[in-house]
N, C-alpha and C positions, 0 to 999 in steps of 0.2 A: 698387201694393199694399203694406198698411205687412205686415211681417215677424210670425210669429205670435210674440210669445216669454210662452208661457204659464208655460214653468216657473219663470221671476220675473216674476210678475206686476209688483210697481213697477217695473220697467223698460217697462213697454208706453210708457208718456207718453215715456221718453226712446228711442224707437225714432230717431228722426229725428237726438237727439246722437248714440247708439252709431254707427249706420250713415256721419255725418261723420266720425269718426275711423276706422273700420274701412276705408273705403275712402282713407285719406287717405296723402299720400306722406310722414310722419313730419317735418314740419318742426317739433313742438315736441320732437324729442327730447332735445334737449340742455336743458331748459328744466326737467326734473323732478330732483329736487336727490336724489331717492330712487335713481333708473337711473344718477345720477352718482356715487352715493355707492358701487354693487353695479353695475357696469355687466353689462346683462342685457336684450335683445330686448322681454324679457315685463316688465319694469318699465316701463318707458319710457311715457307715455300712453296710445299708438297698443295697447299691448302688454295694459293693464288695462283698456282699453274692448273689444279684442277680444273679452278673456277673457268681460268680462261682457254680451256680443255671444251670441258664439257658445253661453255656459252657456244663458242666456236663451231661445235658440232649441230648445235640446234638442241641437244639436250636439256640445256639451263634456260631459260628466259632469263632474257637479256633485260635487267632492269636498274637504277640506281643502286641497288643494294645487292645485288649479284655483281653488278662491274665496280663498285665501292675498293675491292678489295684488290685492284688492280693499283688503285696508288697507295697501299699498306706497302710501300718498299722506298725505302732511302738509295738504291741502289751501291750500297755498301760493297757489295759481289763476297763477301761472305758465306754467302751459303755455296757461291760457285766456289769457290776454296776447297769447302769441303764436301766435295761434291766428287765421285772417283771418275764420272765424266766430263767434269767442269760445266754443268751444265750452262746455259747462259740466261739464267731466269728474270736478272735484268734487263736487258734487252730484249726478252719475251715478253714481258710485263708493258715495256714502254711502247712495243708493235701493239697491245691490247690498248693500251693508253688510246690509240691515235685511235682504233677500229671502233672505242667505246665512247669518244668523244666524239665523231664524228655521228654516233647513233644517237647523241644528243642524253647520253644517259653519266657524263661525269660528274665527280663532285662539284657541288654549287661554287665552294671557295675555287676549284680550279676553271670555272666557267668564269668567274669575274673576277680571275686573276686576268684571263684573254680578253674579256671584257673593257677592262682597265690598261691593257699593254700600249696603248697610244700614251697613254698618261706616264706611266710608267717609265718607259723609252724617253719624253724627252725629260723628265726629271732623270734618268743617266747621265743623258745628255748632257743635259744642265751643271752637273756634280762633276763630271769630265771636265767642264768647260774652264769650272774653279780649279780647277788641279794641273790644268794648262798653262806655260811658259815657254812655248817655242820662240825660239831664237833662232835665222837663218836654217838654212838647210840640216832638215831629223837623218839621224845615221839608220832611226828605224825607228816602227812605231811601235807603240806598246801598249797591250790592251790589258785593262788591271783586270776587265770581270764585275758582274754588279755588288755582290756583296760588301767588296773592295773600297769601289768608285760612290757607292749611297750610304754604308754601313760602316765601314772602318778608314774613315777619309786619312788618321795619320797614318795606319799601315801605306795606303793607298800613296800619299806623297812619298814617303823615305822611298816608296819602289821603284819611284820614278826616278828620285838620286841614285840609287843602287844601279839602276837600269842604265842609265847616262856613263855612269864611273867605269861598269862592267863593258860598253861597247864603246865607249870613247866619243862619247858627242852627245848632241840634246839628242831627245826623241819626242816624237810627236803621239802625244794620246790619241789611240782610234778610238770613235766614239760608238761604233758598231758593237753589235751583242754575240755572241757565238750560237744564239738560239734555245740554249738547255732550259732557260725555264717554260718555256712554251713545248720542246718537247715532254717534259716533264708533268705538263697542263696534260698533253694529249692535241696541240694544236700543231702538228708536224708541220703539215704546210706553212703555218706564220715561221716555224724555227729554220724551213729552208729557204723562207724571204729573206730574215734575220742575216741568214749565212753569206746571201747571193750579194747583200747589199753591204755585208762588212769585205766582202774579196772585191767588189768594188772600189771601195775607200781603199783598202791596201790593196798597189797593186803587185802583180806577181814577183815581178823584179824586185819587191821591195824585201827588207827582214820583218818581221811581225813576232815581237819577242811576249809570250804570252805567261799572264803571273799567276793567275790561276790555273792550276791544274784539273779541275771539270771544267774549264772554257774550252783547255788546252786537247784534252779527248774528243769535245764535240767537236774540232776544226781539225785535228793534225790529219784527219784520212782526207779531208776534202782540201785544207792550205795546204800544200807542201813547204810553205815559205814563213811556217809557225815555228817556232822554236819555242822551249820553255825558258822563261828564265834561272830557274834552278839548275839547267843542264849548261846553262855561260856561266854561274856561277861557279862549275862544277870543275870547269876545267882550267880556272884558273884558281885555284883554291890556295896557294902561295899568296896570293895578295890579302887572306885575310887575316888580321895578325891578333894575337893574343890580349884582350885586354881585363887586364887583372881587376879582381872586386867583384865580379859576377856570380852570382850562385847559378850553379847549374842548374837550367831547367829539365821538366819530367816531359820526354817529346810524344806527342801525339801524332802517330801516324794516319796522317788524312785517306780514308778510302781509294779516292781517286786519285793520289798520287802513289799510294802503297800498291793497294789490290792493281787498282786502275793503269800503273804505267808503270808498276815493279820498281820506281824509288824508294828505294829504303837507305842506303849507305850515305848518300850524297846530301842529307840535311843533318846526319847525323855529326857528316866527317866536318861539317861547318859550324855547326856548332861546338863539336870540340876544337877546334882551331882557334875558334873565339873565346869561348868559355875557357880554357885550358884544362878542361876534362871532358868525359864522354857525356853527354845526358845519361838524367836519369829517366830507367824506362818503367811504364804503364805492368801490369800483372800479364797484361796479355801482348805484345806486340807483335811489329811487321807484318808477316801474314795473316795471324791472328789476331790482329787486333780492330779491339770493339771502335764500335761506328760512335759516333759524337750526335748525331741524329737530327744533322742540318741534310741531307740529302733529301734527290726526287722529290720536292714539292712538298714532301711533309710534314714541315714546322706550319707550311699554311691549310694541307689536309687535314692534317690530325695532329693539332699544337700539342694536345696532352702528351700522345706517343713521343714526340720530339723532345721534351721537355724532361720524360722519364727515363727516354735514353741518354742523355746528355747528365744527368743526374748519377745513374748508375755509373757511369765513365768517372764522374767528376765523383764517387765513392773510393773507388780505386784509388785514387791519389791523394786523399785522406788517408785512408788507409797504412799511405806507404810515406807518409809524412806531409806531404800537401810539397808549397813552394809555387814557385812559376809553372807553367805550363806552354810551352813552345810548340806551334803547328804553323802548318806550309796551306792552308784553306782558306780562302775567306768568311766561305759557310762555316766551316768548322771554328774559325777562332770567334764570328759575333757569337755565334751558338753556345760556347763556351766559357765567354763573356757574360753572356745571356745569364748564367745559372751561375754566377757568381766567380768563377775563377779566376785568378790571375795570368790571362793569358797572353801571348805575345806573338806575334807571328816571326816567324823566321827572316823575312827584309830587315826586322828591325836588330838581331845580332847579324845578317850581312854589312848593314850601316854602319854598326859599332865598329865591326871586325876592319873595313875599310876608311874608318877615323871621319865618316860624315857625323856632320853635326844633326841629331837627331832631335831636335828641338825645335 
């Protein structure tokens, strides 16, 4: 007999996730970079699917600090890794997200993150607009993603030459959001305006080459007509040529395009190509590797947590001699940037590799 849990209703479908972890003996505890960063019983996986177990049921009182704990997750999907059901705790966490904000009990920063999202939106807009150069008929548009488009404006221009050189003609920037930070608020509704109003701007017939890979998860089930950019990059991988002088960077696998879309070979094989060796890797990578702690809304939840995960990550690479640091994220390279490292996104050895002038 499945469990009533009417007082969040989106939780009824993940009755069967909550209940695997609720009864489960914690073997992904050490897997969550947020219960590592604040070690805490109630962070831990086991600890935020109870919560939203038990609220669910009517057990817990539903209150700021019982649904608190529902944005304690970068959604990294680490703990689904290690998890021998693959549980889907992320995606249970962000079904609590939307049932908890809607009862008016989420975090304050993520109330006036939605609060502020008018504002927000056209300062994207806005930073789109500067990054803009259409010239006659786009062979396809290209959506960098905010982090990109507000926060790393040169990653954000070379991708737009990488973008151009890769498909053979200008492209036109969508100025449209793929919605994650607003699901990530807990404001589903705004994130499926978000989505309805960016498949407007592109239409179906068009290509929509997407540079972010968490934009590229929130649309690829609803666009059919997204493509990643790393995935054009990927299959012309002959065009990018060797250019000597570069010290191999140490690559950081981005969640969401590691855990998240199962890339792992295709930034590496580009990077050696360019570099003329393989990267150097992290203590822990590909499936195992540690989150950067730009994800789910958390740098604006819980800055501390963000800042002590990004810290531990950027240890490791002390560690193992330091140097550049290469990732495919926008969250993940300001984030990284953020806490002092030399980081570089991957458009910018595609630039090199393809002899753009990255200046």
């Amino acid at each position: 007999m499945k469990p009533n849990l009417r007082q969040l209703p989106l939780l009824s479908p993940r009755a069967d996730a909550l209940e695997k972890c609720v009864y489960c003996p914690k073997l992904c505890r050490a897997a969550c970079p947020v219960s590592n960063a604040e070690p805490s019983e109630s962070l831990i996986p086991w600890g935020k699917m109870s919560a939203a177990y038990f609220m669910a049921r009517g057990d817990v009182a539903i209150t700021p600090e019982s649904a608190s704990v529902a944005w304690a997750c970068t959604g990294c999907l680490a703990c689904a890794e290690r998890c021998d059901h693959k549980n889907p705790v992320a995606a249970t966490l962000t079904d609590a997200r939307a049932d908890l904000y809607e009862r008016g009990v989420a975090p304050p920063e993520a109330i006036a993150l939605v609060a502020r999202w008018p504002q927000l939106s056209d300062a994207r807009k806005a930073a789109v607009s500067e990054l803009s150069h259409e010239q006659g008929h786009p062979v396809a548009h290209l959506l960098l993603g905010c982090s990109y488009a507000q926060k790393e404006p040169r990653a954000a221009r070379l991708a737009v030459r990488v973008a151009e050189a890769l498909m053979g003609g200008k492209v036109a920037l969508a100025k449209g959001c793929c919605g994650y930070p607003l699901d990530a608020a807990g404001d589903s509704a705004g994130a499926t305006r978000e989505r309805e109003a960016l498949s407007r701007e592109v239409s179906s017939t068009d290509t929509l080459v997407v540079l972010d890979p968490g934009c590229f998860r929130a649309l690829a089930p609803r666009l059919p007509n997204a493509t990643l950019l790393l995935d054009r990059a990927a299959q012309v991988l002959d065009r990018f040529k060797p250019r000597p002088g570069l010290a191999p960077p140490r690559y950081h696998d981005p969640c969401q395009l590691g855990r998240g879309l199962g890339r792992y070979d295709a930034p590496r094989e580009i990077l050696a190509r360019v570099v003329g060796a393989p990267p150097l890797e992290f203590e822990r990578s590909r499936e195992r590797a540690d989150c950067a702690g730009a994800g789910g809304l958390v740098p604006v939840t819980r800055p501390q947590n963000s800042s002590a995960i990004a810290e531990e990550r950027l240890s490791q690479h002390a560690r193992l001699g330091g140097g550049p640091v290469a990732t495919a994220c926008g969250s993940s390279l300001h984030r990284l940037k953020k806490s002092g490292a030399d980081a570089r996104d991957l458009v910018e050895y595609m630039a090199i590799g393809l002899g753009l002038d990255c200046e």
